[in-house]
C-alpha positions as CSV (number, residue, x, y, z in Angstrom):
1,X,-36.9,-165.9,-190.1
2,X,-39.6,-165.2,-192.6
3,X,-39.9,-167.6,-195.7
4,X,-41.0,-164.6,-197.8
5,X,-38.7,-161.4,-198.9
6,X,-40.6,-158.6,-198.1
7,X,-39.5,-155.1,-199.4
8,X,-39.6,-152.6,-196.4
9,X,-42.4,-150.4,-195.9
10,X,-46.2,-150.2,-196.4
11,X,-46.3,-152.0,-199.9
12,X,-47.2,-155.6,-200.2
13,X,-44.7,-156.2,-202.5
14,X,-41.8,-159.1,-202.2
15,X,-39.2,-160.6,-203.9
16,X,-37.2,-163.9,-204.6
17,X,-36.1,-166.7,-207.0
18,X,-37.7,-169.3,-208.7
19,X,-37.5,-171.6,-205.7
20,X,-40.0,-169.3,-203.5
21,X,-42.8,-170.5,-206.0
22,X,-42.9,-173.9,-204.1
23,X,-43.9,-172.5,-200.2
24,X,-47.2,-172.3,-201.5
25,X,-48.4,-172.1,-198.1
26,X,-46.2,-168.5,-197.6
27,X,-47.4,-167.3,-200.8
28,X,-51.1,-167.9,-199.2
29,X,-50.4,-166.2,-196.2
30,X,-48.6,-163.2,-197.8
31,X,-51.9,-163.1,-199.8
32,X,-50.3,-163.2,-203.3
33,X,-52.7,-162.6,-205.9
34,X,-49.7,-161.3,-208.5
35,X,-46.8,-162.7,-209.6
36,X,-44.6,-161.4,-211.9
37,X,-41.6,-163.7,-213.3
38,X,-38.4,-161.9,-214.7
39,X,-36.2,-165.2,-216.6
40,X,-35.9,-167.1,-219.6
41,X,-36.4,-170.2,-219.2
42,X,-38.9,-173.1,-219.8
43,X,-41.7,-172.6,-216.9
44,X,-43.9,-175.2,-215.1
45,X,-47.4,-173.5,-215.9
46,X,-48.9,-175.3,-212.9
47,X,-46.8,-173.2,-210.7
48,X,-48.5,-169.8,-212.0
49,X,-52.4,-171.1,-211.7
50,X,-54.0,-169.5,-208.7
51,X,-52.2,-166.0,-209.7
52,X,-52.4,-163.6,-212.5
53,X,-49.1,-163.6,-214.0
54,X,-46.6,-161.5,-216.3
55,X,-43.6,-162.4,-218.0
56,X,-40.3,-160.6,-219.1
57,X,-38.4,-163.1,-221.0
58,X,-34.9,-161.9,-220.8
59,X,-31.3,-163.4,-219.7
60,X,-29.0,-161.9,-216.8
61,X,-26.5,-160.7,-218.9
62,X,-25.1,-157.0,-219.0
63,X,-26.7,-156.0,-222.7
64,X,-30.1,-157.3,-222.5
65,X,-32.5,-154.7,-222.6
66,X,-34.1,-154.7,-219.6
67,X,-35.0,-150.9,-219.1
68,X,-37.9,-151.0,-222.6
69,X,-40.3,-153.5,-219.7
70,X,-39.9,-150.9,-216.8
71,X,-43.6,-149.5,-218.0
72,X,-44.7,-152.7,-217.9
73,X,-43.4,-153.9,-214.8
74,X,-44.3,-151.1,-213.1
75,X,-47.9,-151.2,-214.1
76,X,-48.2,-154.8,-213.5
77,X,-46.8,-154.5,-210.1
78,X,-49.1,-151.5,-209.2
79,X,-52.1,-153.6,-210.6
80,X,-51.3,-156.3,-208.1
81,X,-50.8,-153.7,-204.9
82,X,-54.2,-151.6,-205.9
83,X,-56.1,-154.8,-206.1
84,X,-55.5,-155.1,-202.1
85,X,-53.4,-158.4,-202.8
86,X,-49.7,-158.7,-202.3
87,X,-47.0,-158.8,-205.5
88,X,-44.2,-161.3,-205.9
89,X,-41.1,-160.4,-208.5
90,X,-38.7,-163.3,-208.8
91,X,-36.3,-164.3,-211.2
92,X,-34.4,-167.6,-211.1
93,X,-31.8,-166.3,-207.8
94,X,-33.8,-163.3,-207.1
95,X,-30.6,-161.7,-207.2
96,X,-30.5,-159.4,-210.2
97,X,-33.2,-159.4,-212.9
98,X,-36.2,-159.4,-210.0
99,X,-34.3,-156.9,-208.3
100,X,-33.8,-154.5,-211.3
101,X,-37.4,-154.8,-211.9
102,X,-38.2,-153.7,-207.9
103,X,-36.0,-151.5,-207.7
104,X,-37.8,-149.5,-211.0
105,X,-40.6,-149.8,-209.4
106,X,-39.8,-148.3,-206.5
107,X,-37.9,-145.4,-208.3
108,X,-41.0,-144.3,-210.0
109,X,-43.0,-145.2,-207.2
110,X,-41.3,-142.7,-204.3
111,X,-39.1,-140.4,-206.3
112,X,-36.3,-142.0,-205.4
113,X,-32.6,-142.5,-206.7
114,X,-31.0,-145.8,-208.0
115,X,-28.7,-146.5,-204.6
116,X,-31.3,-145.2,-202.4
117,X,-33.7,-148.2,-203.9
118,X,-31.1,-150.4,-203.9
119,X,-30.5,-149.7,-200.7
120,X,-33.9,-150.1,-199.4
121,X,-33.8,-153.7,-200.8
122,X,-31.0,-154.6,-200.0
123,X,-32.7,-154.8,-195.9
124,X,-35.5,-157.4,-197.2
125,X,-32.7,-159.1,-199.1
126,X,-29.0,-158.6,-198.9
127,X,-27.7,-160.9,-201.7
128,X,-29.6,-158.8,-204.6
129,X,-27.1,-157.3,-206.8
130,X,-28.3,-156.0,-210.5
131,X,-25.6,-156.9,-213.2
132,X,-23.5,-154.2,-214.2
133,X,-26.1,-153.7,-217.8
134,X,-28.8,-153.4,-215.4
135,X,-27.3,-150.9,-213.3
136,X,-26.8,-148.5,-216.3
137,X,-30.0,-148.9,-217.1
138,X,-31.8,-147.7,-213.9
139,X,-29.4,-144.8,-213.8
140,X,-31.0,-143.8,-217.5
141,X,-34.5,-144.5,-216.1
142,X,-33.2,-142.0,-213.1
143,X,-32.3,-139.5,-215.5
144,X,-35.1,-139.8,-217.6
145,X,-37.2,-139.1,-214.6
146,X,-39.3,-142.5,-214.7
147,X,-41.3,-141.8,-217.5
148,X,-44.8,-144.2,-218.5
149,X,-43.3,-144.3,-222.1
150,X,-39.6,-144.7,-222.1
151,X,-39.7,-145.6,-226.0
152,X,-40.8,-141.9,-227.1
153,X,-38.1,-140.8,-224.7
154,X,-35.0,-139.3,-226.6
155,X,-32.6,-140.0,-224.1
156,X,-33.6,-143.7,-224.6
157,X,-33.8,-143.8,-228.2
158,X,-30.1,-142.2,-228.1
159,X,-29.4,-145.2,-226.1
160,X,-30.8,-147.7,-228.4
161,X,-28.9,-146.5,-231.5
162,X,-26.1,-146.1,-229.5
163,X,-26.5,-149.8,-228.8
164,X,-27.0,-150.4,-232.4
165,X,-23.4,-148.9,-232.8
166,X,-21.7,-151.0,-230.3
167,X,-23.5,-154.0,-232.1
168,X,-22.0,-152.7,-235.3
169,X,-18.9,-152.1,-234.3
170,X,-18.8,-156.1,-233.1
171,X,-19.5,-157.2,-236.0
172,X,-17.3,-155.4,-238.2
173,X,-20.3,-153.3,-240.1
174,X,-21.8,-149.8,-240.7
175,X,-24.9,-150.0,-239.0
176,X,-28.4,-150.3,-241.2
177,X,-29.5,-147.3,-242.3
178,X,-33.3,-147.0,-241.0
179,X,-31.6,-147.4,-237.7
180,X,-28.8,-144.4,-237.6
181,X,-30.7,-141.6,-235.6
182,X,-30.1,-138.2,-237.3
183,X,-30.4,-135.8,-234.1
184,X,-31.7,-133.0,-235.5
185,X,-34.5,-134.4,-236.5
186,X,-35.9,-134.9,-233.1
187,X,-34.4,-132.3,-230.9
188,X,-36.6,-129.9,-229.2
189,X,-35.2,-126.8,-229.3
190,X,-32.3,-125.8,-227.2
191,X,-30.5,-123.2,-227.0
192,X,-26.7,-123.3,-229.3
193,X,-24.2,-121.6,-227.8
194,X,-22.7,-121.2,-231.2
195,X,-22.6,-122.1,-234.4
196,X,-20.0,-124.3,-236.9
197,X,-19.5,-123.4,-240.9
198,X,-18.4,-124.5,-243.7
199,X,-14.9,-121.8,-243.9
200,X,-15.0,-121.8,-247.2
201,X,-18.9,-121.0,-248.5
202,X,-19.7,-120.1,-244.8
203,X,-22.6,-122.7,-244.8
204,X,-23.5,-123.8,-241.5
205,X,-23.2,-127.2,-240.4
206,X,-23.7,-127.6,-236.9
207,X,-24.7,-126.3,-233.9
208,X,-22.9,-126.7,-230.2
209,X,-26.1,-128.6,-228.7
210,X,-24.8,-131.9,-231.4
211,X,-21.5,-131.7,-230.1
212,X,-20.6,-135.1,-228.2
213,X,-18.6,-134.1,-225.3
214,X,-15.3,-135.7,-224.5
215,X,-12.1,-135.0,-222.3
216,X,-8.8,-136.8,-223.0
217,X,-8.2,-139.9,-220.7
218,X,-7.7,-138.6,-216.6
219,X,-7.7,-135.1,-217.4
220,X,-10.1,-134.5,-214.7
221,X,-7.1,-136.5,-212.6
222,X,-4.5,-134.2,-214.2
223,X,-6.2,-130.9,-214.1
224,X,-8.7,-131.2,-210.8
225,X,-12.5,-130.1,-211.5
226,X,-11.8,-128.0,-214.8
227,X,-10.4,-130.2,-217.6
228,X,-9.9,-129.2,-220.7
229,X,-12.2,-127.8,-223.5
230,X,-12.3,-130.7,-225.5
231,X,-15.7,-130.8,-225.1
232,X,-15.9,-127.6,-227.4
233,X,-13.2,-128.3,-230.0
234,X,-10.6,-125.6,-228.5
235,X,-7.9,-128.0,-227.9
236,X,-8.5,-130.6,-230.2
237,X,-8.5,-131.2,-234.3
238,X,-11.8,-132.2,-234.9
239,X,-15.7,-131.1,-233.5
240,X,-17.5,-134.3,-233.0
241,X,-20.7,-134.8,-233.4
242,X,-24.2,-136.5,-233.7
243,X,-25.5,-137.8,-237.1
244,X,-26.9,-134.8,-238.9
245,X,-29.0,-134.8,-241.3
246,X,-27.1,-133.0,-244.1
247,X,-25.2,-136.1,-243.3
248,X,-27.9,-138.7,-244.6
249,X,-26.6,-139.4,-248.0
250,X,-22.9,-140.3,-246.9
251,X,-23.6,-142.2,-243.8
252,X,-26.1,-144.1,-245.9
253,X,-24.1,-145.7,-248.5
254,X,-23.2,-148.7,-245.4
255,X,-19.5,-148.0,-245.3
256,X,-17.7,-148.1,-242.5
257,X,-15.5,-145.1,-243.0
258,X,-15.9,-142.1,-245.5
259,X,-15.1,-138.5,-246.1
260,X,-17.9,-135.6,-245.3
261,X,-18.3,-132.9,-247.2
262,X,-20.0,-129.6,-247.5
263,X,-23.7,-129.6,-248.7
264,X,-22.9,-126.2,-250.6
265,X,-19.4,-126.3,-252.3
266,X,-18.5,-129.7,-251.9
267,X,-15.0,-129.2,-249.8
268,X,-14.1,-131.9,-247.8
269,X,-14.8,-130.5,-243.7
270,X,-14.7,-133.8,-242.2
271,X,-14.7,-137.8,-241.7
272,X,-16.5,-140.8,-240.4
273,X,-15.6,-144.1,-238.7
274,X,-18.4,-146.2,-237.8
275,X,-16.0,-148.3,-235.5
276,X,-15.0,-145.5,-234.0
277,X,-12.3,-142.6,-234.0
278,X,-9.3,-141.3,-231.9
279,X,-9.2,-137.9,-231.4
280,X,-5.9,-135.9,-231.2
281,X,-6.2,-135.6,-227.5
282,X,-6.1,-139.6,-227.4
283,X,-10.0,-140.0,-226.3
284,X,-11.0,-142.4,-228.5
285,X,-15.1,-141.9,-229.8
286,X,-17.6,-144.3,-231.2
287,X,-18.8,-143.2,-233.4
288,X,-16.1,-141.1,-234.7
289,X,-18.2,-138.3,-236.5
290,X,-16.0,-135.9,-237.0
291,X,-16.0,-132.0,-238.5
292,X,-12.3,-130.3,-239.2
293,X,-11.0,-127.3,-236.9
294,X,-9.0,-126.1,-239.8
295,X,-12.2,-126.5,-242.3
296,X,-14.9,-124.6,-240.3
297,X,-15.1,-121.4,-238.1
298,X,-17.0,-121.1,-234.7
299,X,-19.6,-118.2,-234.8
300,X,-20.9,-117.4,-231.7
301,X,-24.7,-117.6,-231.5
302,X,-26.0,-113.9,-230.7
303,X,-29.2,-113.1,-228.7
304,X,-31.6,-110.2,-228.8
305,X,-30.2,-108.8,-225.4
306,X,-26.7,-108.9,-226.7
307,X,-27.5,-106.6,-229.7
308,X,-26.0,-103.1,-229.2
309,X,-28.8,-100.3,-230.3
310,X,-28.0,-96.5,-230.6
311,X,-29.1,-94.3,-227.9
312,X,-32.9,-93.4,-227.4
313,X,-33.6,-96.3,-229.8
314,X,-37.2,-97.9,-229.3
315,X,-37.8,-99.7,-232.9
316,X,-39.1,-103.8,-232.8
317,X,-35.6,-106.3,-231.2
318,X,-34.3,-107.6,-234.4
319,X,-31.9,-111.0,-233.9
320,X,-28.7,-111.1,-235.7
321,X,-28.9,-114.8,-236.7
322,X,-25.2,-114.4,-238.1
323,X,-24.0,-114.5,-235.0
324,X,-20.4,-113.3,-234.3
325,X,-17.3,-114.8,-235.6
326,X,-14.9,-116.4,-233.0
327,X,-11.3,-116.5,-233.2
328,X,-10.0,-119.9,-232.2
């Protein structure tokens, strides 16, 4: 049996706990030049000496943020393997914060999913088993498609401030307001399906790409692969949404509930709950940003191709950028 994990295939790249520091003689023959520590706790230097060494000092719990050191990791890790030495990535089992950190690597490193890494590990050492935080956390990194910078990455900073709810939710607060993330002010463009306004003065307030989808509670049980359109507003009371940023002076003021109204004329179209909202189909969303059904109309967002032109007409395509009112 070999005294060293070592991840399957070509790499020279192993895993284990905090015990696997003492085989120095292993280490020497595995030709470990690299060794990167994932734990917090207090560390015998004298251990480290012969290596070049990185630290992540975090805790194997389910909301530690783990998935902000994958660049880091990564690069260390690759560092290590293009120096023609081998890498070591323990933690204090080598069970789940090593292995969330290897299996990263190995995402980014052959294009592979989250399972299909875990998987691979899994045959150099059986017991690893990221938390469930962890494991959320590589399936973000999968989505985002591994990037070098996850920070500048909207899908993570949704995640963060998403975080920053939860937090504030815990605690009984509305979160700070430097840390609410008004969405539409760092979208890229995408294309809206259609648009939401104000019914009385007709200004519009939202688009459908800041709608947060929902479905009520086992609808996809109830109702097989086509549940219902909740995620558009048609069966229930309220359109939920992102933080806009018509929004800003409201959500703001550090209450944890409040009234939203139109930019334009005032009316009311809508409510907040910081701690989160039930909707009238019973899904309950955090946080509950919430326009009216019964306080705005649903125009649908027309295209150039969709425009009707008399016959023989060759003038420049004009947009109508009213769109076309929907009857709900």
């Amino acid at each position: 049996m070999a005294l060293l994990d070592k991840v399957p295939g070509d790499l020279n790249l192993y895993i284990g706990g905090i015990f696997t520091l003492r085989r120095r003689d292993a280490l020497r023959d595995a030709n470990i030049t690299h060794v990167l520590s994932v734990l917090r706790m207090p560390l015998d230097r004298d251990l480290f000496s012969p290596f070049s060494h990185h630290v992540v000092e975090v805790d194997d719990v389910e909301d530690e943020n783990l998935l902000e050191h994958f660049p880091a990791t990564n690069q260390f890790i690759q560092q290590g393997l293009d120096g023609g030495g081998g890498v070591l990535v323990h933690c204090a089992m080598g069970k789940s914060r090593s292995a969330t950190c290897v299996i990263a690597y190995l995402m980014q490193k052959h294009h592979i999913s989250v399972s299909e890494a875990l998987s691979q590990l899994r045959q150099a050492r059986p017991i690893v088993e990221p938390n469930e935080g962890f494991m959320k956390q590589l399936e973000l990194y999968h989505q985002m498609q591994t990037p070098s910078n996850v920070e500048d990455t909207p899908a993570y900073q949704r995640w963060v401030y998403q975080r920053e709810i939860e937090l504030s939710r815990a605690v009984g607060q509305a979160p700070e307001a430097e840390k609410i993330r008004f969405e539409d002010e760092h979208a890229t463009h995408q294309n809206a399906s259609f648009e939401l306004r104000c019914r009385k003065c007709r200004r519009p307030l939202a688009t459908s790409q800041y709608l947060v989808a929902h479905s009520p509670p086992n609808s996809s049980k109830e109702q097989g692969e086509n549940p219902p359109a909740a995620t558009t507003g048609r069966e229930c009371a309220h359109y939920f949404l992102d933080p806009l940023s018509w929004m800003r002076s409201e959500l703001e003021q550090g209450k944890l509930e409040g009234r939203l109204e139109c930019p334009k004329c005032q009316t009311n179209v809508g409510k907040y709950a910081w701690q989160g909202m039930q909707c009238s189909c019973s899904e309950w969303i955090v946080p509950g940003i919430s326009l009216s059904k019964s306080r705005t109309d649903q125009f649908k967002k027309t295209t150039v191709s969709e425009i009707r032109r008399p016959p023989g007409f060759t003038g420049p395509e004009q947009a109508n950028v009213h769109g076309t009112r929907q009857n709900l």
